[in-house]
C-alpha positions as CSV (number, residue, x, y, z in Angstrom):
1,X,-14.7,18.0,-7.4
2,X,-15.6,20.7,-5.0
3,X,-13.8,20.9,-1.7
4,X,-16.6,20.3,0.2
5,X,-17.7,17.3,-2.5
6,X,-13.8,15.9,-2.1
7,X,-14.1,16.1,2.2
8,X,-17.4,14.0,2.0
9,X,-15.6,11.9,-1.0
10,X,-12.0,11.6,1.9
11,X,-14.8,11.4,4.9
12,X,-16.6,7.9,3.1
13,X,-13.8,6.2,2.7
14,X,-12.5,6.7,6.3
15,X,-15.8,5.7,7.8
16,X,-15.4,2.5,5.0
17,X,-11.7,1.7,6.2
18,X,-13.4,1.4,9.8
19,X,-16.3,-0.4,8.7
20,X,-14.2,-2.7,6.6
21,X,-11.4,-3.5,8.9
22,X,-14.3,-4.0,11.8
23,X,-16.8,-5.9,10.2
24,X,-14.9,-7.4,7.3
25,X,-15.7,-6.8,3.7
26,X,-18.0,-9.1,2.7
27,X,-20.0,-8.3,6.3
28,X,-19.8,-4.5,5.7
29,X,-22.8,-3.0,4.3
30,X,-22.8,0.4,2.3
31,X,-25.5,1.6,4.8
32,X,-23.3,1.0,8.0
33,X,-20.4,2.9,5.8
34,X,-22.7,6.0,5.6
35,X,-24.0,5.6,9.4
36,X,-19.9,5.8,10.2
37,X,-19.7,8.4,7.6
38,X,-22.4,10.5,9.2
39,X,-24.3,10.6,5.7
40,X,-27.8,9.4,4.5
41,X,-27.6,6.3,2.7
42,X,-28.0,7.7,-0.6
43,X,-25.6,10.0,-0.4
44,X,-22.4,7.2,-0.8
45,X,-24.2,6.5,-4.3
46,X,-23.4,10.2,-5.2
47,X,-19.6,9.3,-4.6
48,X,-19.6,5.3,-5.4
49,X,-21.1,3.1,-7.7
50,X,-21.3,0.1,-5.2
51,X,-19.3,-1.5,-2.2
52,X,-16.7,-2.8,-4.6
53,X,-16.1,0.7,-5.8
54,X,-15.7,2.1,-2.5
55,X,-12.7,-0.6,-1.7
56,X,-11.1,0.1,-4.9
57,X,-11.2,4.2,-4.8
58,X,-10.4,3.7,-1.2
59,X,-7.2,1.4,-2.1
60,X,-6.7,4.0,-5.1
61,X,-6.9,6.9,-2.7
62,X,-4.3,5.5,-0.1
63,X,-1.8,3.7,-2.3
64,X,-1.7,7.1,-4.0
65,X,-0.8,8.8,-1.2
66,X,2.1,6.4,-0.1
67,X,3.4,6.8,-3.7
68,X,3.7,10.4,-3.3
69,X,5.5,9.9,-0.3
70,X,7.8,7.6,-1.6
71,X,8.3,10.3,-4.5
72,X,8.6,13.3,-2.3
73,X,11.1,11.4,0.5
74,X,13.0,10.4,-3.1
75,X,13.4,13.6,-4.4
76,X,17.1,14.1,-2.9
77,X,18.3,10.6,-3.1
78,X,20.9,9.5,-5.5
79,X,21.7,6.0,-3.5
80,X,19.7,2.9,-4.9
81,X,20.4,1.4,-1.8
82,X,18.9,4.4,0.2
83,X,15.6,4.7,-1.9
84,X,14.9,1.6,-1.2
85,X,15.2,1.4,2.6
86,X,13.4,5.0,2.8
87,X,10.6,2.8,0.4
88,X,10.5,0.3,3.4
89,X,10.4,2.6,6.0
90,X,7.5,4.2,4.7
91,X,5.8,1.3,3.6
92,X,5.9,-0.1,7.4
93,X,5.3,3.1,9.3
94,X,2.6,4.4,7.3
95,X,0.6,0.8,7.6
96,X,2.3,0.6,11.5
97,X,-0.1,3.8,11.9
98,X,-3.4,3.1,10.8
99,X,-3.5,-0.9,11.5
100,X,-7.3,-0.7,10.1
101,X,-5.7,0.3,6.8
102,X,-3.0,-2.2,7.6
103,X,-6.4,-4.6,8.3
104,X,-8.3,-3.7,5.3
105,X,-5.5,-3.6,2.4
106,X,-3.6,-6.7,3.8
107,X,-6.6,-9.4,4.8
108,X,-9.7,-7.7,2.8
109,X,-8.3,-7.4,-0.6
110,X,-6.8,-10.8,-0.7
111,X,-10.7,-12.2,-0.3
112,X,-11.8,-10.2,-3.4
113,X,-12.9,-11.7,-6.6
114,X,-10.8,-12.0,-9.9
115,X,-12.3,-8.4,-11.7
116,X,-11.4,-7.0,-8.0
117,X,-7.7,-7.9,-8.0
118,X,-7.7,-7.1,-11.6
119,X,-8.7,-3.4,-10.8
120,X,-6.3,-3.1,-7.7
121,X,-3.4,-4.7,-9.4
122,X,-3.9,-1.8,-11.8
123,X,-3.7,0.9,-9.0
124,X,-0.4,-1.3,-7.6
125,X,1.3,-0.7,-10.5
126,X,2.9,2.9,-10.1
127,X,4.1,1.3,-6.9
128,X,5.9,-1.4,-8.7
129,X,7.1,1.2,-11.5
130,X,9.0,2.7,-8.6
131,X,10.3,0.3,-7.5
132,X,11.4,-1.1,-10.7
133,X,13.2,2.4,-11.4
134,X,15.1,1.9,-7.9
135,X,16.5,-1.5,-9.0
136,X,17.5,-0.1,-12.7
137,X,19.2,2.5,-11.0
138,X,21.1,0.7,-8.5
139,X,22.0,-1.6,-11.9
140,X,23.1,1.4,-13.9
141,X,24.6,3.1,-11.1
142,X,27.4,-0.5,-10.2
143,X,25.8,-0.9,-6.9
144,X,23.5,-4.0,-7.8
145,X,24.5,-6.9,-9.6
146,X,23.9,-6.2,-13.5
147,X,22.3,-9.9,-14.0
148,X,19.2,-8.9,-11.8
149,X,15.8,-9.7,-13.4
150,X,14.5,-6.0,-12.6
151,X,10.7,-7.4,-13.0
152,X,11.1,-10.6,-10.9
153,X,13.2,-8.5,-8.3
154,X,10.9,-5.7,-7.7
155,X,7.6,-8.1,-7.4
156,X,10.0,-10.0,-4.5
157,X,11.0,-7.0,-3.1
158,X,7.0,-6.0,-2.7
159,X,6.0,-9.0,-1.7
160,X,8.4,-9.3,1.0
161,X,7.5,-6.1,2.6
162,X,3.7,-7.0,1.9
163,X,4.1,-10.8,3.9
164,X,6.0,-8.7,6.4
165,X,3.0,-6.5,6.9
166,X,0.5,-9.4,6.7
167,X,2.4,-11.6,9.6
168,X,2.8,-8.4,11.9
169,X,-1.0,-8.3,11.6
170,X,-1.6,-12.0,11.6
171,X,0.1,-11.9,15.1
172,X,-1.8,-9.4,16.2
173,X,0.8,-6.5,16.1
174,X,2.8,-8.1,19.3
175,X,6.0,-6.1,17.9
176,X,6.8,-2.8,15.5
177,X,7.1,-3.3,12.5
178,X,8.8,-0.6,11.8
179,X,11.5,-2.1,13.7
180,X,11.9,-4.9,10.8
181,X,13.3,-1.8,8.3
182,X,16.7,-3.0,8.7
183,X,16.3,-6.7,9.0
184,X,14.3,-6.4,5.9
185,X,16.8,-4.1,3.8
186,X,19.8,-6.0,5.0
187,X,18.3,-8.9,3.6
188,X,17.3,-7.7,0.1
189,X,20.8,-5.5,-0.2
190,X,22.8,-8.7,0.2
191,X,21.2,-10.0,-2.7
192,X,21.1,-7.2,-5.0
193,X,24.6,-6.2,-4.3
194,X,27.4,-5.8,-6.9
195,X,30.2,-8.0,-5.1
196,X,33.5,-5.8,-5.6
């Protein structure tokens, strides 16, 4: 993709986050995406092959970029325990920022149908991979409990930090959530924690 073809690609699915998180995604029509997007109708069909498309890319497009931060903040940690509080900080201040990202990956996604959570369970799972390498090191490493179930552990772990997200937005963001880092890692270390 050209970089002028990749800025109309990144400018589409902004205009579709704020469509979607204003008008829902069932509500949102592909020609009030490109009226946000400042494009012709047509032109979203260039990028996208429909409306479903555009929530997947856009999911694939976002959850990407968290991943990468996750990786890059990573890069110089050793500590399980560490990773996975710099994994939680992320994961609330990034969706603390943009609350119609927060909006549209928390409360739209869970009204998709079956192929749609199919498709964005597949563009979860490098999130869970990391996550899953986190636990298995804090098993290898003697600072969690060797009898963890690495794959039950890391889909609690996510969806703790997801419900977290989901509440906070439920309640209409009366607090920070990135205030619930600690309270949230405290919790999860307790349990994961090889007792000396």
């Amino acid at each position: 993709m050209t970089s002028r073809k990749k800025e109309k690609y990144h400018q589409i699915l902004e205009a579709a986050i704020t469509v979607f998180a204003e008008n829902g995604y069932h509500k949102s029509q592909v020609s009030k995406i490109a009226k946000e997007a400042g494009v012709a109708d047509g032109t979203i069909y260039l990028y996208f092959k429909n409306k479903e498309d555009i929530l997947i890319s856009l999911f694939r497009e976002k959850l990407g970029e968290l991943v990468e931060k996750f990786q890059t903040s990573l890069e110089h940690i050793t500590n399980a325990e560490d990773a996975i509080r710099t994994i939680c900080r992320i994961h609330y201040t990034e969706l603390e920022a943009d609350v119609d990202l927060a909006y549209v990956t928390q409360i739209e996604l869970r009204q998709s149908n079956m192929e749609m959570r199919v498709a964005i369970g597949q563009v979860v799972k490098p999130y869970i991979q990391l996550l899953e390498s986190v636990i298995n090191q804090g098993i290898e490493s003697g600072l969690f409990r060797a009898d963890l179930d690495t794959k039950l552990t890391r889909l609690l772990l996510f969806g703790a930090m997801d419900e977290v997200v989901t509440t906070w937005l439920i309640s209409g963001q009366k607090y920070s959530l990135s205030e619930q880092v600690d309270k949230t890692v405290e919790f999860f270390l307790k349990g994961l924690q090889a007792h000396s």
